[in-house]
C-alpha positions in Angstrom: 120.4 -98.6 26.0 123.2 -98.8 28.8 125.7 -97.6 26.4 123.6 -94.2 25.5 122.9 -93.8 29.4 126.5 -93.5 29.8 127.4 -91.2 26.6 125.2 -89.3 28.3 126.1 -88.8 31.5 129.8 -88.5 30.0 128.3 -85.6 28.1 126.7 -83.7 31.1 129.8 -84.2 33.2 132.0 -82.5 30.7 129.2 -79.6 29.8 129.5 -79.1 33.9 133.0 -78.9 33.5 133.2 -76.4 30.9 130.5 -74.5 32.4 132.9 -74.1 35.8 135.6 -72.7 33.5 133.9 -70.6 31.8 132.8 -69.3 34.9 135.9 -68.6 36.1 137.3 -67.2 33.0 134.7 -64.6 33.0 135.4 -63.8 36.9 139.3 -63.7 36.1 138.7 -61.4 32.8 136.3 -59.2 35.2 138.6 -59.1 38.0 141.7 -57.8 35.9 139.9 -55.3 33.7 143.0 -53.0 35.6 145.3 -54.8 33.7 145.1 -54.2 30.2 148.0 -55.1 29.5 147.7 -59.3 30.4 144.6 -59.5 29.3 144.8 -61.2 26.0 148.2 -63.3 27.7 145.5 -64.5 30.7 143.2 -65.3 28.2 145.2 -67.4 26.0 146.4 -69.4 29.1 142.6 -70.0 30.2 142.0 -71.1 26.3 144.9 -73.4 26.7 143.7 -74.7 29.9 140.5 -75.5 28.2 141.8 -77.2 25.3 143.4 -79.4 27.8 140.7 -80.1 29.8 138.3 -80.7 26.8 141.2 -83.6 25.2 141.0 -85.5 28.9 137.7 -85.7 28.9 137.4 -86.7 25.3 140.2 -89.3 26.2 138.0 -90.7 29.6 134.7 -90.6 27.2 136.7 -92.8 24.3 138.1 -95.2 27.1 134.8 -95.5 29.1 133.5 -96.5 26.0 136.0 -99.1 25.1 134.9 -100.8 28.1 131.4 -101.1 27.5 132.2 -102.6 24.3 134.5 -104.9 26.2 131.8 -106.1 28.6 129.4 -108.5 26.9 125.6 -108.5 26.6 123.4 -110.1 28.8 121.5 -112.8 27.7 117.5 -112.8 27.3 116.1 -114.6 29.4 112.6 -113.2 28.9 109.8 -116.5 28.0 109.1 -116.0 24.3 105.5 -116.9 25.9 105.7 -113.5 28.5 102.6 -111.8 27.6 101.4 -113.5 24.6 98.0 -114.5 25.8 96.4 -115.2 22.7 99.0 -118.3 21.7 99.1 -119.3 25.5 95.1 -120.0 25.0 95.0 -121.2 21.7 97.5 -124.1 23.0 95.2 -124.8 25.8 92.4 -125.4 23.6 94.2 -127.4 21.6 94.6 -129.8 24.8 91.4 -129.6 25.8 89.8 -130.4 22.0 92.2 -133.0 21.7 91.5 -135.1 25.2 88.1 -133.9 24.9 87.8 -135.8 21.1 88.9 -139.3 22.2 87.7 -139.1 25.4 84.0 -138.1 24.3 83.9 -140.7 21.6 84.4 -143.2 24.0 82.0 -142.2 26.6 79.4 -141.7 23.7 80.2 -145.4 22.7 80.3 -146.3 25.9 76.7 -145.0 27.2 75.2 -145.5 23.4 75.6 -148.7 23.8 74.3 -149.7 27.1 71.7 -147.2 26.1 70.9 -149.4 23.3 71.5 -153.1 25.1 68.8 -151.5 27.8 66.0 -150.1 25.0 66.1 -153.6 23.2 65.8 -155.5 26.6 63.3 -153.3 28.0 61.5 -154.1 24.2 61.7 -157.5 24.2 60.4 -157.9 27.7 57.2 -156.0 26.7 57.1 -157.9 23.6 57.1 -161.0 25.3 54.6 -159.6 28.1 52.7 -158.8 25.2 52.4 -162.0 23.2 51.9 -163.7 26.2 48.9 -161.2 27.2 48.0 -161.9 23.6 47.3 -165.5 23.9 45.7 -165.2 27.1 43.2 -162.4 26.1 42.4 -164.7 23.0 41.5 -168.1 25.5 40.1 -165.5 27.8 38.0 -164.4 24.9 37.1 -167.8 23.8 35.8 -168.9 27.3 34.4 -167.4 30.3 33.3 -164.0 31.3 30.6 -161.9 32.9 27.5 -164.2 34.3 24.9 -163.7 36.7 22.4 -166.3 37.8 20.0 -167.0 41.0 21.6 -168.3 43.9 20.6 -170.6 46.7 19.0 -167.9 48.6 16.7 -166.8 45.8 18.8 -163.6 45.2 20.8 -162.4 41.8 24.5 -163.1 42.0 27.3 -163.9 39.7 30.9 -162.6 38.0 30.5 -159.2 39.8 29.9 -160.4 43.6 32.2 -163.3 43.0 34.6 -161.0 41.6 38.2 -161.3 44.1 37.7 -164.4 44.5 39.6 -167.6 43.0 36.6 -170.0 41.7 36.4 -173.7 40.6 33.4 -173.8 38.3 31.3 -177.2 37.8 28.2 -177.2 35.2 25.8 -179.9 36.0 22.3 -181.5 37.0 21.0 -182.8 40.6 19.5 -185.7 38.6 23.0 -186.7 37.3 23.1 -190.4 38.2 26.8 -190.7 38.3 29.3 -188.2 36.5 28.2 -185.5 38.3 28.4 -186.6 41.6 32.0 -187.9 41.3 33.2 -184.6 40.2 31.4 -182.2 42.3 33.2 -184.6 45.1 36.7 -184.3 43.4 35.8 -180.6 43.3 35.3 -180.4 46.9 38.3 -182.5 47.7 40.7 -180.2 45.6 39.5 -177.4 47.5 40.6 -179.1 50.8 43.8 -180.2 49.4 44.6 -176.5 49.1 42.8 -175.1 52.0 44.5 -177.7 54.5 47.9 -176.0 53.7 49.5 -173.2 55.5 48.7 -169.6 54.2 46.8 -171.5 51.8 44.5 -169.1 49.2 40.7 -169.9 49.5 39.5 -171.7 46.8 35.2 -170.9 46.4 33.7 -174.2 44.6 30.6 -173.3 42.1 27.5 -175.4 41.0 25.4 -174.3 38.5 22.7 -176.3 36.8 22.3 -176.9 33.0 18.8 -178.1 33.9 16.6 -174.8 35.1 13.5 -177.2 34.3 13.7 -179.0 37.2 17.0 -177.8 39.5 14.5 -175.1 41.2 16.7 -172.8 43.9 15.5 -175.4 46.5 16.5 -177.9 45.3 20.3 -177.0 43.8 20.4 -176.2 47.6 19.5 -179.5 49.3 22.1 -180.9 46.6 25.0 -178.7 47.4 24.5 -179.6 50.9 24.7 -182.7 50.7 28.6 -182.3 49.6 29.8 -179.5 51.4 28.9 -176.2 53.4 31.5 -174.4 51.0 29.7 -175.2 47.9 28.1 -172.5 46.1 24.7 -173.2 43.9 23.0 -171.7 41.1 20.4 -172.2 38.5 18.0 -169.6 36.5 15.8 -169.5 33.7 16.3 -171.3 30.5 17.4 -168.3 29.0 20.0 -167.3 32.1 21.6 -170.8 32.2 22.3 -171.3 28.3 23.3 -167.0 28.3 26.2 -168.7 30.9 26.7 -172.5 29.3 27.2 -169.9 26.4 29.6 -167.6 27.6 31.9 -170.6 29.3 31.6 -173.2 25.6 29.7 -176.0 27.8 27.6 -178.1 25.6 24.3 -179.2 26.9 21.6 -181.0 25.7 18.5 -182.6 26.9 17.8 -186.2 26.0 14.5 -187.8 25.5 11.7 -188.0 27.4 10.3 -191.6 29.1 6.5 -191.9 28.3 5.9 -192.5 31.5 7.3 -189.6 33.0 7.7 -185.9 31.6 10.8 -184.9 33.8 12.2 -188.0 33.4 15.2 -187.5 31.3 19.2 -186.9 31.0 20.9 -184.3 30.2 24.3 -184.4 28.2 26.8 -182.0 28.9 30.4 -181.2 29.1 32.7 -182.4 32.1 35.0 -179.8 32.7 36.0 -178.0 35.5 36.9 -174.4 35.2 39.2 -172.2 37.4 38.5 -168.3 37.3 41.0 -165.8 38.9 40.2 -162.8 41.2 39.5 -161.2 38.3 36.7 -162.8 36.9 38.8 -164.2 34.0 39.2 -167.7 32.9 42.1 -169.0 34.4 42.7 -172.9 33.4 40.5 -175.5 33.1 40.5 -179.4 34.2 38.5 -182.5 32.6 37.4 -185.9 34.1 40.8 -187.6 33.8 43.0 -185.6 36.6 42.7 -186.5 40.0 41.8 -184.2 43.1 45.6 -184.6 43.7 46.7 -183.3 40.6 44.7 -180.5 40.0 45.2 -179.0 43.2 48.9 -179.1 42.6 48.9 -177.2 39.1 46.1 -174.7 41.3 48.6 -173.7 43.8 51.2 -173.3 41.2 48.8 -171.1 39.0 48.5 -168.7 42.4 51.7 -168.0 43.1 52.5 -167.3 39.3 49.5 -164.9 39.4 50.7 -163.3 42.8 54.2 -162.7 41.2 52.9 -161.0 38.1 50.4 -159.0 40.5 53.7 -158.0 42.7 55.7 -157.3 39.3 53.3 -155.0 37.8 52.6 -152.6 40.8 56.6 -152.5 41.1 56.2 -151.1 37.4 53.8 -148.8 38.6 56.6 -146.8 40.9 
């Protein structure tokens, strides 16, 4: 392109240059029109000067051009990239796909995984929540639920009243020459084992009478009182007391009668002390051979395991 530029400038010079003699060819011609005679000599002289003129600049045009050839080229230095915006992106998603791909599968790996590790933990703890549940719905189902009998002051009462309240349940009868009376005592003791601590959890201890023939509410109240203030009596019909013997499993049975006297007469039944939680369900249970000691221990320990799964599941709850 620099080579043409100069041709052509080379060109226009000369044209200029020729243009100026004509110019003054024609003004000379003009000028001597008086002298016919030189004309055609004048004119061959401006025709020679021409020639002349026209061979030098041939000559500078030849030699300017002998020197561009002589100079070299340039070299590019243009970015084969420079404007080509369609590779330039292609390369850059190239990168990107490429850190994206191993990069991705390990984060998917990554947060699969602990995905995974947390669904199968989170399953096996309600699993295990579950079972356990299970078996204790299926002794819960076995023994204890709702009751209601007639307390000391004459007036319905049972599960529902009772209900937020931990309970040591004792079936018996006031005319128990022996068994009962040691347990009811053992009863009462346990409860002042656990009351006697500090930010101990009351404990409410229950009577209730397997013999509605003859424990009237009077007298299931004069025999709670003779053990302690905190003891709680009941008794009912025949058909209320074995509707709750029934609903806790305790056997009872009355023995023969004395000729000599109709309400003279034992009753068998099952020794067993039973603890119901706050609520209303049957909790553990504790027979003649553990002391007050013993059973107050394993009480307190059955509390705080019910407080902590209490605590746990309104934490699930948020």
């Amino acid at each position: 392109m620099l080579r043409t530029v100069q041709l052509a400038y080379s060109s226009a010079s000369l044209c200029k240059n020729t243009k100026s003699l004509w110019s003054i060819t024609s003004a000379a011609r003009f000028s001597d029109k008086k002298k016919g005679d030189d004309l055609e000599t004048d004119l061959q002289k401006d025709l020679k000067k021409l020639n002349e003129i026209l061979k030098t600049g041939i000559k500078e045009t030849e030699s300017i051009t002998e020197k561009l050839k002589e100079v070299p080229k340039p070299q590019e230095s243009v970015d084969k990239n420079f404007m080509n915006f369609r590779k330039q992106a292609e390369q850059e998603a190239f990168k990107r796909s490429s850190i994206f791909n191993w990069k991705t599968v390990l984060a998917t790996f990554a947060i699969g995984g602990s995905c995974l590790a947390a669904l199968f933990y989170i399953k096996k703890i309600r699993m295990d929540e579950r079972e356990k549940h299970r078996k204790q719905t299926a002794g819960k189902a076995r023994i204890g639920g709702e009751w209601e009998l007639v307390n000391t002051d004459g007036k319905l009462e049972g599960s529902e009243q009772l209900r937020g309240n931990w309970l040591l349940m004792y079936f018996g009868f006031t005319n128990c020459p022996d068994i009962c009376p040691d347990e009811i005592e053992k009863m009462v003791k346990v409860v002042e084992i656990i009351e006697s601590k500090k930010d101990a959890t009351p404990i409410v201890p229950v009577f209730i009478s397997v013999d509605p023939e003859r424990d009237s509410v009077a007298r299931v109240k004069e025999y709670c009182s003779e053990f302690s203030e905190k003891l709680r009596g009941f008794t009912g019909s025949t058909e209320q007391v074995n509707k709750v013997a029934k609903t806790f499993r305790v056997y009872h049975s009355q023995g023969p009668r004395t000729n000599k006297q109709e309400d003279d007469y034992i009753v068998d039944h099952t020794v067993i002390m039973y603890l119901i939680d706050p609520d209303g369900q049957f909790h553990d249970y504790y027979g003649q051979n553990r002391k007050a000691e013993e059973i107050a221990n394993v009480i307190e320990m059955k509390v705080l395991k019910y407080q902590a799964q209490n605590r746990k599941s309104l934490l699930n709850l948020f």
